[in-house]
MARBA-3410 file (N, C-alpha, C, O; in Angstrom, 1 decimal):
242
134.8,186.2,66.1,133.6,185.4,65.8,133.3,184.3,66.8,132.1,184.2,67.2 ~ 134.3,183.5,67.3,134.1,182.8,68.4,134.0,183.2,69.2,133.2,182.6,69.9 ~ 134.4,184.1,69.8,134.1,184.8,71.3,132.9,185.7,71.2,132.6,186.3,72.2 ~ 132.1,185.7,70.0,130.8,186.1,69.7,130.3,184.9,69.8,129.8,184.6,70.9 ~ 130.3,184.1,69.1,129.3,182.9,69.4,129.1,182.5,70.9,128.0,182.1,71.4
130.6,182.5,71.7,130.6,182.1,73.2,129.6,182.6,74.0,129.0,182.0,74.9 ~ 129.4,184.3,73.7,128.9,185.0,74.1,127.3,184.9,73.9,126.5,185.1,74.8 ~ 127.1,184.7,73.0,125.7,184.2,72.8,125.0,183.1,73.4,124.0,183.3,74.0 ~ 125.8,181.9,73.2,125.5,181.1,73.8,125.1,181.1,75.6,124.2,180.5,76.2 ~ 126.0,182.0,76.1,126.0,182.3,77.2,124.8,182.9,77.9,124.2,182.7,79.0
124.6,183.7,76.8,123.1,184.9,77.2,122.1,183.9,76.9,121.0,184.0,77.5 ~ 122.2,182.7,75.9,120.9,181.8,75.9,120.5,181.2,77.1,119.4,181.0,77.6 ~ 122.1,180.6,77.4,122.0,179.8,78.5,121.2,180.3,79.7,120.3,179.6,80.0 ~ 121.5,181.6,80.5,121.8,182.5,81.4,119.9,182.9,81.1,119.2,183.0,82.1 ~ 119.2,183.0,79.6,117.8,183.4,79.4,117.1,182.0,79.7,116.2,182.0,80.5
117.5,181.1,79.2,117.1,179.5,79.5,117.0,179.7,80.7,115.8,179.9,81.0 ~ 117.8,179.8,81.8,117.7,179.4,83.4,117.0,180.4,84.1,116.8,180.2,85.4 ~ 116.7,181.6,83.3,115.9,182.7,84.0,114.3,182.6,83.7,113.4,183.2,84.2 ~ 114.4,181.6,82.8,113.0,181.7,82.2,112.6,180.2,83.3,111.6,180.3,83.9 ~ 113.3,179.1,83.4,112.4,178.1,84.2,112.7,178.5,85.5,112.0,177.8,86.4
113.6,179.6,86.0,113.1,179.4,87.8,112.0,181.0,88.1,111.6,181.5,89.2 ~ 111.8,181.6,86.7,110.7,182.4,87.0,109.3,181.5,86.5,108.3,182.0,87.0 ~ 109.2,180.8,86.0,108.2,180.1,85.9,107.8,178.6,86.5,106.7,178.1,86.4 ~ 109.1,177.9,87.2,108.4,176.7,88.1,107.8,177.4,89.3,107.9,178.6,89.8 ~ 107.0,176.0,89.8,105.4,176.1,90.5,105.8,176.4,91.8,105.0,177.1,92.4
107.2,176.0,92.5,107.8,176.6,93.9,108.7,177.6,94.0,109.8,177.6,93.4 ~ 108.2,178.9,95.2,109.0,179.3,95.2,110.6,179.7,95.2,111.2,179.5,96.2 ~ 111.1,180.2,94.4,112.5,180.3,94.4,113.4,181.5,95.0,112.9,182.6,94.8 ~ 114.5,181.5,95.7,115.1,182.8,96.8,116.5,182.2,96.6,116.9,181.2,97.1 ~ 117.1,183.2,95.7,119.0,183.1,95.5,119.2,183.9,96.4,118.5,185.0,96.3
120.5,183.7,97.6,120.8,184.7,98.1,122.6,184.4,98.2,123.2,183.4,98.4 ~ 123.2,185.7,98.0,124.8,186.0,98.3,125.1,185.1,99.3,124.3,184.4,99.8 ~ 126.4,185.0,99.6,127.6,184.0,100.6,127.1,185.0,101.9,127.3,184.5,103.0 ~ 126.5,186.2,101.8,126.3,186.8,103.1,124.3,186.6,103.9,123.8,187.0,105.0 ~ 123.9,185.7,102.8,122.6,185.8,103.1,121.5,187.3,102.8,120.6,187.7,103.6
121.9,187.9,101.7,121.2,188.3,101.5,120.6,188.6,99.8,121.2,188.5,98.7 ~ 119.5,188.7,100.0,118.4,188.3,98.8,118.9,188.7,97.3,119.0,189.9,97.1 ~ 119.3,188.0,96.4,120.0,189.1,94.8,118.8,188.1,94.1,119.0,188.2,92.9 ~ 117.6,187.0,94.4,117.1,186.9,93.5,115.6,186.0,93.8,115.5,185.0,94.5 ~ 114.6,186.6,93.2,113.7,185.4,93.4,112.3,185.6,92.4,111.9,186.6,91.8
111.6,184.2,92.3,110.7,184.4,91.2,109.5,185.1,91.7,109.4,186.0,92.5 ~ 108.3,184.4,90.6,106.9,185.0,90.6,106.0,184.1,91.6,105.0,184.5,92.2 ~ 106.6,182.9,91.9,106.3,181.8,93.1,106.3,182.5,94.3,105.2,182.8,94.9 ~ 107.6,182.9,94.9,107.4,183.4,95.8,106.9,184.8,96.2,106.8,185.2,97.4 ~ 106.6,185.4,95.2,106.2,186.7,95.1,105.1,186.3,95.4,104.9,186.8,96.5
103.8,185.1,94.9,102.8,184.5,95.5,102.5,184.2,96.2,101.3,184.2,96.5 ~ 103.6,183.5,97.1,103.5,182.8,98.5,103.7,183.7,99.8,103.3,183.3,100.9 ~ 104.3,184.8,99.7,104.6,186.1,100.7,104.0,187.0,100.7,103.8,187.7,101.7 ~ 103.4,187.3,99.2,102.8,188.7,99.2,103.7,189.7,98.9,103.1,190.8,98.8 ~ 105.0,189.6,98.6,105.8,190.4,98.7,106.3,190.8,97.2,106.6,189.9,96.5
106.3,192.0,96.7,107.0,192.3,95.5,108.1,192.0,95.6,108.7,191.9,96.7 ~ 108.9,191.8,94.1,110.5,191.7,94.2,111.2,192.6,94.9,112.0,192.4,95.8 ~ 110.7,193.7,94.4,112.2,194.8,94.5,111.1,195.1,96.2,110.7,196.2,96.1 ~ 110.8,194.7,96.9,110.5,194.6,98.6,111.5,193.3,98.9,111.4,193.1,100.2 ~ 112.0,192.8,98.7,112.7,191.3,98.4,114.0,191.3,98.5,114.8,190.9,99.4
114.5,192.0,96.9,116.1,191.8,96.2,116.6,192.6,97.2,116.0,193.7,97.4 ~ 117.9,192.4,98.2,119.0,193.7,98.2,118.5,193.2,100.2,119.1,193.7,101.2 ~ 117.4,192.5,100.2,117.3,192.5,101.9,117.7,191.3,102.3,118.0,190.5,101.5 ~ 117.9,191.0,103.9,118.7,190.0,104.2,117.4,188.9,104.1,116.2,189.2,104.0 ~ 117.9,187.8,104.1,116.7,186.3,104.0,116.2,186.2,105.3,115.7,185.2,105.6
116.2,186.7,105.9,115.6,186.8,107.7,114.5,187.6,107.4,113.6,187.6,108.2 ~ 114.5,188.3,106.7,113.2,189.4,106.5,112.1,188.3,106.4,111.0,188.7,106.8 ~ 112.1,186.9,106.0,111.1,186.2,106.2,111.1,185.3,107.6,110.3,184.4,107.7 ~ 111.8,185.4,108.4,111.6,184.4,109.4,110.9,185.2,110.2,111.1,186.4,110.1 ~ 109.9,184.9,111.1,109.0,184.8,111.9,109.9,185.4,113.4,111.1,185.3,113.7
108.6,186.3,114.4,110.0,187.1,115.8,108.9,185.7,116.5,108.1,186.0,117.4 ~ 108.9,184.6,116.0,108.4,183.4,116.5,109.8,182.9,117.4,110.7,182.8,116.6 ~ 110.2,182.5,118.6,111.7,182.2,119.2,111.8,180.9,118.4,112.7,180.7,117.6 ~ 110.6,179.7,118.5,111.0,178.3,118.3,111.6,178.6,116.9,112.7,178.2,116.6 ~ 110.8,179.1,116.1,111.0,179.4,115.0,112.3,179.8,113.9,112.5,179.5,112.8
113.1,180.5,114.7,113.9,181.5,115.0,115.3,180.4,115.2,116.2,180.2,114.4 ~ 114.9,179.9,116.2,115.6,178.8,116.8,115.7,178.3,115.3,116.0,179.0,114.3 ~ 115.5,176.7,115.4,115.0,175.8,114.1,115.7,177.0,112.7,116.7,176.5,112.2 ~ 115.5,177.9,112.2,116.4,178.6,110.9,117.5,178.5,111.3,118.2,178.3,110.4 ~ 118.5,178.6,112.9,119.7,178.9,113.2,120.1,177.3,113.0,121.0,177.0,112.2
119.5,176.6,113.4,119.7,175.0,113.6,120.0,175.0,112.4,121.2,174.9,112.0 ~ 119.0,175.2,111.6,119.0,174.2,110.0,120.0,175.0,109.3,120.7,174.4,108.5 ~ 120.5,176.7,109.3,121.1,177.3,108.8,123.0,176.4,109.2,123.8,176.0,108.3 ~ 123.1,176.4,110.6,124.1,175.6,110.8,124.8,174.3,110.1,126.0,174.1,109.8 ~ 123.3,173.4,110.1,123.5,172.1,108.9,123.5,172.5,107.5,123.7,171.7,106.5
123.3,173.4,107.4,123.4,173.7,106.0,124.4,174.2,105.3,124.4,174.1,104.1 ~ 125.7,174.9,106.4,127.1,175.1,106.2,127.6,173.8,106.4,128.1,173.5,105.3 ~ 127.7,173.1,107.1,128.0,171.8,107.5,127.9,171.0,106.6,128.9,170.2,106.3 ~ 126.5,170.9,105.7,126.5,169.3,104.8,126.4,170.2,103.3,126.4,169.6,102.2 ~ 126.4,171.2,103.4,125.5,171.9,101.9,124.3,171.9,101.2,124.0,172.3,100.1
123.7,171.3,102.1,122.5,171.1,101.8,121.5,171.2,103.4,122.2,171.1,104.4 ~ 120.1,171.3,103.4,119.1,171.1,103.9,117.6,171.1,103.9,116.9,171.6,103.0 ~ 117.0,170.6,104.8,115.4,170.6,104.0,114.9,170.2,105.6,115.3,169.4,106.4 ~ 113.8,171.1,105.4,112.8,171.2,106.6,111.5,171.9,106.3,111.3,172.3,105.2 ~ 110.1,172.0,107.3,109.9,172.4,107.2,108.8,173.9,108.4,108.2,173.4,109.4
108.8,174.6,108.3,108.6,175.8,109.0,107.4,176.6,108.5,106.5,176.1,107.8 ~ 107.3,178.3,109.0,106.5,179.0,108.8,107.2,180.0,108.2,107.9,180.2,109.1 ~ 107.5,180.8,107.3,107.6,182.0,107.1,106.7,183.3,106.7,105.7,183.1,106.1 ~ 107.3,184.6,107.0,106.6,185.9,107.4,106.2,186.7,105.6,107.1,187.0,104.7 ~ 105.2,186.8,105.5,104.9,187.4,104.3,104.3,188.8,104.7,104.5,189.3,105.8
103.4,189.4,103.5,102.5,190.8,103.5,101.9,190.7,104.4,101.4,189.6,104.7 ~ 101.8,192.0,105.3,101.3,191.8,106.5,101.3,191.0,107.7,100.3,190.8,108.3 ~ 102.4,190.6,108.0,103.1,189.7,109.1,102.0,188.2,108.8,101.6,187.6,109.8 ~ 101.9,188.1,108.0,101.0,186.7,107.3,101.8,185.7,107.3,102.8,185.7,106.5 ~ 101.4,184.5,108.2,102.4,183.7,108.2,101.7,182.4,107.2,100.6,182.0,107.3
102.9,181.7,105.9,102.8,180.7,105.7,103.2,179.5,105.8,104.4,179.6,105.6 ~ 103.0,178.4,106.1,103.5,177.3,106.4,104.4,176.5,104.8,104.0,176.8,103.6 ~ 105.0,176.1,105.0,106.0,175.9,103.7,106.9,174.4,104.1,106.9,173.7,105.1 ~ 107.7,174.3,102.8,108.7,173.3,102.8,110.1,173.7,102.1,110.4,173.8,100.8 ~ 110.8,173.9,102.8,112.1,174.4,102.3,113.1,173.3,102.2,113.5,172.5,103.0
113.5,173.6,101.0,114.7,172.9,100.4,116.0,173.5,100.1,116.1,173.7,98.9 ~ 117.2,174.0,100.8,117.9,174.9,100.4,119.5,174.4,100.5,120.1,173.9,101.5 ~ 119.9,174.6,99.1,121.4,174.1,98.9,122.7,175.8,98.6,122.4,177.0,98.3 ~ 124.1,175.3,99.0,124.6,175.9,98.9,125.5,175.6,97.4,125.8,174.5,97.0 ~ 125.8,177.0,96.7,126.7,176.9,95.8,127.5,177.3,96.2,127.5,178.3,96.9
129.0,176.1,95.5,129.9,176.7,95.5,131.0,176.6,94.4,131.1,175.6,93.8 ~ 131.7,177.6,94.3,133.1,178.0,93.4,133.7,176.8,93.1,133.1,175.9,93.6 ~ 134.9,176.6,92.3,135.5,175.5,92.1,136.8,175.6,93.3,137.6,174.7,93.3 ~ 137.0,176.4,94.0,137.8,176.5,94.8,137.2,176.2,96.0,138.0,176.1,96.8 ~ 135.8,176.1,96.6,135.2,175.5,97.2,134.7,176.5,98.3,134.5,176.3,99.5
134.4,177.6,97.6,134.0,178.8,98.4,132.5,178.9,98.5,131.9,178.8,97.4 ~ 132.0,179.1,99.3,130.4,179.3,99.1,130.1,180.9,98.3,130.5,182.1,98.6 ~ 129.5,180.5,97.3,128.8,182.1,97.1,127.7,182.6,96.5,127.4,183.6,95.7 ~ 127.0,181.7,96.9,125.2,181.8,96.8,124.9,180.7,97.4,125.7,179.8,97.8 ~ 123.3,180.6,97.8,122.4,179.9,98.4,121.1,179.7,97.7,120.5,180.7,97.3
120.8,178.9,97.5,119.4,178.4,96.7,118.5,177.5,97.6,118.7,176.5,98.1 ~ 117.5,178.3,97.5,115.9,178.2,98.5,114.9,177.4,97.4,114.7,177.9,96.3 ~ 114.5,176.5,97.7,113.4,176.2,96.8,112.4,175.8,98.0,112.7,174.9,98.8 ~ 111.1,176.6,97.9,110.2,176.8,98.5,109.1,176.7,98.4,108.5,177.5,97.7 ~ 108.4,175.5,99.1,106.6,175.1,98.6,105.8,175.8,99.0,106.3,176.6,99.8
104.7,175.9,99.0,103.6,176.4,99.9,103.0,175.2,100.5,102.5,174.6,99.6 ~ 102.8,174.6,101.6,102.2,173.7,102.0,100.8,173.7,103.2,100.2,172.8,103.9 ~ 100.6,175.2,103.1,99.6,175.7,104.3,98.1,175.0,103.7,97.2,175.0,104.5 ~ 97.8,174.6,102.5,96.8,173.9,102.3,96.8,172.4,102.1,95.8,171.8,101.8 ~ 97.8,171.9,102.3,98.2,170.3,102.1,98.0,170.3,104.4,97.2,169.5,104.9
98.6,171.1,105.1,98.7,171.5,106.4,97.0,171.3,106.7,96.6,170.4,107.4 ~ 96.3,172.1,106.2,95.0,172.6,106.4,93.9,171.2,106.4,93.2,170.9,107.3 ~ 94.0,170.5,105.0,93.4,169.3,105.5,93.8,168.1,105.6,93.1,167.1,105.5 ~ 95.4,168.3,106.2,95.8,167.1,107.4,95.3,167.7,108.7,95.6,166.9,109.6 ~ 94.6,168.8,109.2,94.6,169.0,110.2,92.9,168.7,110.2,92.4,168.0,111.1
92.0,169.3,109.2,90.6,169.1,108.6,90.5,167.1,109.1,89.8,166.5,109.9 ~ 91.6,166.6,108.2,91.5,165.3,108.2,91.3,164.2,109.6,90.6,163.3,109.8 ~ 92.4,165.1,110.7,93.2,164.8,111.5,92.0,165.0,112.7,92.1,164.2,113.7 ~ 91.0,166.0,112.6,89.4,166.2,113.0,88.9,165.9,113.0,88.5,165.7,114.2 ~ 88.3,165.1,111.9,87.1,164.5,112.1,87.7,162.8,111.7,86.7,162.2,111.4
88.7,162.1,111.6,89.2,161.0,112.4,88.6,161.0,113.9,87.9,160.1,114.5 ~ 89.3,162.4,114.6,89.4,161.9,115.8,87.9,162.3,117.0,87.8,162.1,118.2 ~ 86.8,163.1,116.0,85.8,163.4,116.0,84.8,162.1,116.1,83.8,162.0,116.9 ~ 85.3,160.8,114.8,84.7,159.9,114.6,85.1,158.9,115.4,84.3,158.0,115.5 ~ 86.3,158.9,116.1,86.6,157.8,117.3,85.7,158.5,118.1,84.7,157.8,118.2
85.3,160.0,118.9,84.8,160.0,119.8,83.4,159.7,119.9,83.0,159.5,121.0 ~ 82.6,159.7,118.9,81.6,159.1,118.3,81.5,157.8,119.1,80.8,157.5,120.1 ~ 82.5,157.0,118.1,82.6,155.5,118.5,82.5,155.0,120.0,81.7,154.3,120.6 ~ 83.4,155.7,120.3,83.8,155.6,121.6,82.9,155.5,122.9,83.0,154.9,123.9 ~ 81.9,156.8,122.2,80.7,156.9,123.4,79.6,156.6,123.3,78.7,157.0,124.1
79.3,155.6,122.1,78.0,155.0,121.7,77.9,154.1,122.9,78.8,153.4,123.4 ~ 76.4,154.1,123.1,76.1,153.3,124.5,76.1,152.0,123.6,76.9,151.3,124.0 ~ 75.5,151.6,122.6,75.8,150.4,122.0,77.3,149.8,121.5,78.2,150.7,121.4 ~ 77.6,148.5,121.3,78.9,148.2,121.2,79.5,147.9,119.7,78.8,147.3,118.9 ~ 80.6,148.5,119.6,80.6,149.0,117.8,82.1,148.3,118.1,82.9,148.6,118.9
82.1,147.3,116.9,83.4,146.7,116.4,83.8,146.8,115.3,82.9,146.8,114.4 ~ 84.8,146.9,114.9,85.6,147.4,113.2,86.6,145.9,113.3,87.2,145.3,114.1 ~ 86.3,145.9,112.1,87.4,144.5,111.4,87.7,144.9,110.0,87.1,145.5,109.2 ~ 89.2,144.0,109.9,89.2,144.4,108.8,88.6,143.4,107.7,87.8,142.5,108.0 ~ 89.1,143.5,106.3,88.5,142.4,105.7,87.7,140.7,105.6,86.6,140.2,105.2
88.5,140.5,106.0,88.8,138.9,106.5,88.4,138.4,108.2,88.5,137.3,108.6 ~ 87.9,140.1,109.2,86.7,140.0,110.3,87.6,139.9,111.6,87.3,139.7,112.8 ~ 88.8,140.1,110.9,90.4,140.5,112.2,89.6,141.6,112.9,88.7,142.2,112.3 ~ 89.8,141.9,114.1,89.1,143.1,115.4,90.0,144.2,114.9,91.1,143.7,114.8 ~ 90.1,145.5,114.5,91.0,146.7,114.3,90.7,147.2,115.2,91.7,147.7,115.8
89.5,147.5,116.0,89.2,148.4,116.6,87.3,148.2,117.8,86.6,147.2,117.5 ~ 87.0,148.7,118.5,86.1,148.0,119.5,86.1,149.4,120.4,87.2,149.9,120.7 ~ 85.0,149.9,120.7,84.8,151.4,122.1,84.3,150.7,123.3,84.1,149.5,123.5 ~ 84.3,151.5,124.2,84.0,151.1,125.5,82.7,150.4,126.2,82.5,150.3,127.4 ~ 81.9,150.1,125.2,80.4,149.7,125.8,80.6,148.2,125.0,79.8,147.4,125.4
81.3,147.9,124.2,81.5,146.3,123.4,82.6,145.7,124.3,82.7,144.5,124.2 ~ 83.7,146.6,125.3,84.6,146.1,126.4,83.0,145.6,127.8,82.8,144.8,128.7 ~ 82.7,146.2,127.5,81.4,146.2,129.0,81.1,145.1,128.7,81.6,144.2,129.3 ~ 80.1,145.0,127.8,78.8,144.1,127.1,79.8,142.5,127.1,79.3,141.4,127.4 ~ 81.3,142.5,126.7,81.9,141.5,126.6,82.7,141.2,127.8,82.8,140.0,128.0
83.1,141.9,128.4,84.0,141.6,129.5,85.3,141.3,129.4,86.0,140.7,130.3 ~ 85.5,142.0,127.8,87.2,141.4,127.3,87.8,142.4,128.0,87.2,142.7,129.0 ~ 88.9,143.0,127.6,89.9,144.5,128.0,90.5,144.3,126.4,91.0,143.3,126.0 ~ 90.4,145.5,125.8,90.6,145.9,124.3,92.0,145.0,123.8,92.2,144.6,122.7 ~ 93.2,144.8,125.1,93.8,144.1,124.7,94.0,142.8,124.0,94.8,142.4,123.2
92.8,142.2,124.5,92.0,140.7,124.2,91.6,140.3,123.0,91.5,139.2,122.5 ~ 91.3,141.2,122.5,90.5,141.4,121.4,91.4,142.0,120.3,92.0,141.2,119.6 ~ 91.5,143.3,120.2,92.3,143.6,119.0,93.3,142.5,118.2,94.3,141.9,118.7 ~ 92.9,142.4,117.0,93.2,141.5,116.0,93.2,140.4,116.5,94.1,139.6,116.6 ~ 92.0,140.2,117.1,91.9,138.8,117.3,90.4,138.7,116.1,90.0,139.6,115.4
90.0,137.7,116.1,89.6,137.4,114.8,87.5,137.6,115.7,87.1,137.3,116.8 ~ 87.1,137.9,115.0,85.5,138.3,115.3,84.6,137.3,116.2,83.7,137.6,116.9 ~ 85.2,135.8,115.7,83.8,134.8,115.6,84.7,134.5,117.5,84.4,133.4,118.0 ~ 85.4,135.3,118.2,85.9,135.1,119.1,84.4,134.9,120.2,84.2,134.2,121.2 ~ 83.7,135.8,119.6,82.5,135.9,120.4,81.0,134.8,120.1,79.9,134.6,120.7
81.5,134.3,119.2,80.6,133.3,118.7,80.7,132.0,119.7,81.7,131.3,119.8 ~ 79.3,131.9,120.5,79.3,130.5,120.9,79.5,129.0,120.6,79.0,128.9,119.5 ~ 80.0,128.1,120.8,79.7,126.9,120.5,78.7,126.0,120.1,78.7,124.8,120.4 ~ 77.8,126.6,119.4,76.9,126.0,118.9,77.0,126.0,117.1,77.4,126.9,116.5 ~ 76.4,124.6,116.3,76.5,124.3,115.3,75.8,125.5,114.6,76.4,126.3,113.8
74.4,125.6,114.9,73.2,126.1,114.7,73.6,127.5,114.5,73.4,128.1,113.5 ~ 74.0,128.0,115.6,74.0,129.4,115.9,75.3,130.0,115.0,75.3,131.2,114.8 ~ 76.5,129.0,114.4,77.3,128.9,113.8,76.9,129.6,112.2,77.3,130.6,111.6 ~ 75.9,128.5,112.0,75.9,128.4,110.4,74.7,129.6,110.3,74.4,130.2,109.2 ~ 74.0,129.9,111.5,73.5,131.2,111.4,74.2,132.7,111.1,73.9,133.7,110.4
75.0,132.5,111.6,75.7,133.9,111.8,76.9,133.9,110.2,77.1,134.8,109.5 ~ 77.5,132.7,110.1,77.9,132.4,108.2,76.8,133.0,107.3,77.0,133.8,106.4 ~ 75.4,132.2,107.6,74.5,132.6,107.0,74.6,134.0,106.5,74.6,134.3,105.3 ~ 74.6,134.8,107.6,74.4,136.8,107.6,75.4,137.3,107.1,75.6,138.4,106.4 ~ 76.3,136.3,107.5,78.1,137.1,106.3,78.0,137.3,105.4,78.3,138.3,104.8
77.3,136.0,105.1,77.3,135.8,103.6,76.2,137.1,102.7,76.3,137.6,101.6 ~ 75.2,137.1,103.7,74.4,138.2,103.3,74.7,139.5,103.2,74.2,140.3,102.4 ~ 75.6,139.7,104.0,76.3,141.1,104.1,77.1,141.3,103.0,77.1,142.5,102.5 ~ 77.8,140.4,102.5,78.6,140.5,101.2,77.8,140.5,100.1,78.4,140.9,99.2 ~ 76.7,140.3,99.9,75.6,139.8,98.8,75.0,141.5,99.1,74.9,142.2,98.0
74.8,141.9,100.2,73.6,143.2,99.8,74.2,144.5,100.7,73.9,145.7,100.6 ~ 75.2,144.0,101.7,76.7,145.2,102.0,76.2,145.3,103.5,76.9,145.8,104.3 ~ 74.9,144.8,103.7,74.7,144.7,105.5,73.5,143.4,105.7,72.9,142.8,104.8 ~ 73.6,143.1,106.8,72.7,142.6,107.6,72.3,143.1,109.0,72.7,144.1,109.6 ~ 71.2,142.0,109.5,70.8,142.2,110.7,70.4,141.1,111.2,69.9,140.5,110.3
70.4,140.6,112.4,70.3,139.4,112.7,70.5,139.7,114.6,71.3,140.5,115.2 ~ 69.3,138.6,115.0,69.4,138.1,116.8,70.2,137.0,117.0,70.1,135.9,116.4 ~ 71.1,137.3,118.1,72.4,136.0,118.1,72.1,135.9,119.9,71.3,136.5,120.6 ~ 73.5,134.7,120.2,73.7,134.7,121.0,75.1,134.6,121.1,75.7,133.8,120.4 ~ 75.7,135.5,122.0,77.1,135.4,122.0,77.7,135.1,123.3,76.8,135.5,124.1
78.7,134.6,124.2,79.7,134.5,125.1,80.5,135.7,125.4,81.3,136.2,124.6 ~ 80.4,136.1,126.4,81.4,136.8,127.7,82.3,136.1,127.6,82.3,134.9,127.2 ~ 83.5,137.3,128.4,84.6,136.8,128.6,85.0,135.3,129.9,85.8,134.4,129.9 ~ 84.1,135.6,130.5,84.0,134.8,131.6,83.0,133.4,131.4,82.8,132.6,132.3 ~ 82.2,133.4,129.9,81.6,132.3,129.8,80.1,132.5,129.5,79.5,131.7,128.8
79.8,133.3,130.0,78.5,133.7,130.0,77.5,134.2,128.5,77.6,135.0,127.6 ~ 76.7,133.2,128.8,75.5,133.8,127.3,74.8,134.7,127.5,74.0,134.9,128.4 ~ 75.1,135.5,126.3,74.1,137.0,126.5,73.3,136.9,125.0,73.5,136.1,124.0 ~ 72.4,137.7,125.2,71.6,138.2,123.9,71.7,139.7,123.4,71.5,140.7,124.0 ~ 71.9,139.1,121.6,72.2,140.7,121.2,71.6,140.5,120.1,71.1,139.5,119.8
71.8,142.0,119.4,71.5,142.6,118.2,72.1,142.9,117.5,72.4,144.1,117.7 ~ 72.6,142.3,116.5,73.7,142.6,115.6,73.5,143.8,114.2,72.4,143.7,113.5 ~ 74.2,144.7,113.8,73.3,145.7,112.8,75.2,145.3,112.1,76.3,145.4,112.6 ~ 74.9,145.0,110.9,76.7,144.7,110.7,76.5,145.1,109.2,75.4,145.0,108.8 ~ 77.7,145.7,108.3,77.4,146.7,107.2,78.9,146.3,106.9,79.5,145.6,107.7
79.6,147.0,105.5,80.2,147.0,104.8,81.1,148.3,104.4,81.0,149.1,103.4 ~ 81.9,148.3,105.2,82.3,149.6,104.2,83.7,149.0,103.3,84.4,148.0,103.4 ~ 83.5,150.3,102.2,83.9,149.6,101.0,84.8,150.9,100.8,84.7,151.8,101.5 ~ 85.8,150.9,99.5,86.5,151.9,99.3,86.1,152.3,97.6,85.4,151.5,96.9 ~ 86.6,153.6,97.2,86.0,154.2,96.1,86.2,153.0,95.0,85.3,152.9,94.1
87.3,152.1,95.1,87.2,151.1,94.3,86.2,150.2,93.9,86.2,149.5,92.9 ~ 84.7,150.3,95.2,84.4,149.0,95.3,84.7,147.7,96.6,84.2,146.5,96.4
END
């Protein structure tokens, strides 16, 4: 009777752990002490393309990429991974139709109480659309500096409080600073010494915060001293907060 109940218990346990690594959200890949595949869910059957039984019984290289760098980097990380028992990186691996995904691997070694390795556990993300718009993102950032950059007018960014973050190359001209000069240095750097022209340009702050822009004719100082006349278009940007 007890070695019935043990036994039961066992097959619950053993149905318990088959049921959450076929149903969490990353893919999962058990493989033997020799590196080759005895197990994996419905995750990564999604992320490859690959049916199980194309999977169970082959070696875990069947997903690495005839990419060298690639190649390289699994030998590296496979190395640290005898070494510490654990590792985590991230790479491309080879699915349906030599379809490569970009991923996040997490992979630990089991072992025996005698301290034998004899399985390997892969837990594996998909990360080729988190990849897609940092790269999307990483575009039109650097799409929007070139923007900035080549506006014949001179375009300054501050942050809150009117610190310089940022300044293109026709507001270096028009000023005569060198970007070094300027960055986080505080805005009113270019404000002349006048009372007048002072409580004018407070004036438009103030307006800008009240209606999110202004516009206003100033007079401002070169680096060298000199008074110039400009046109100021100054605006607000705000975050989804507000």
């Amino acid at each position: 009777t007890e070695r019935k109940k043990t036994e039961r218990e066992l097959k619950e346990a053993k149905e318990f752990l088959e049921k959450v690594i076929e149903n969490t959200g990353d893919g999962i890949k058990i493989t033997d002490s020799s590196g080759n595949i005895i197990g994996v869910n419905n995750a990564l059957e999604k992320i490859t393309g690959l049916k199980k039984e194309e999977l169970i019984g082959e070696h875990a290289s069947i997903l690495i990429s005839e990419d060298k760098e690639i190649r390289k980097r699994f030998r590296e990380k496979t190395t640290e991974l005898f070494e510490k028992g654990y590792t985590s990186f991230e790479s491309a691996i080879k699915g349906k139709d030599d379809k490569y995904v970009e991923v996040d691997f997490n992979t630990a070694l089991i072992k025996d109480e005698k301290g034998d390795c004899i399985a390997g556990v892969s837990i594996i993300r998909d990360v080729s659309e988190q990849k897609k718009a940092e790269k999307e993102i990483r575009e039109g950032k650097e799409f929007l500096e070139s923007v900035i950059e080549s506006s014949r007018d001179g375009i300054v960014i501050t942050d809150e409080k009117g610190y310089i973050l940022l300044c293109n190359a026709a507001m270096l001209e028009i000023s005569g600073f060198k970007r070094e000069d300027i960055i986080r240095e505080h805005a009113s750097i270019f404000t002349i010494d006048d009372k007048e022209m002072r409580n004018m340009i407070l004036g438009k702050t103030a307006e800008m915060f009240e209606k999110g822009f202004s516009f206003y004719e100033a007079k401002q100082k070169t680096k060298d001293g000199k008074i110039i006349d400009v046109e100021c278009n100054t605006s607000l940007i705000k975050d989804d907060k507000g």
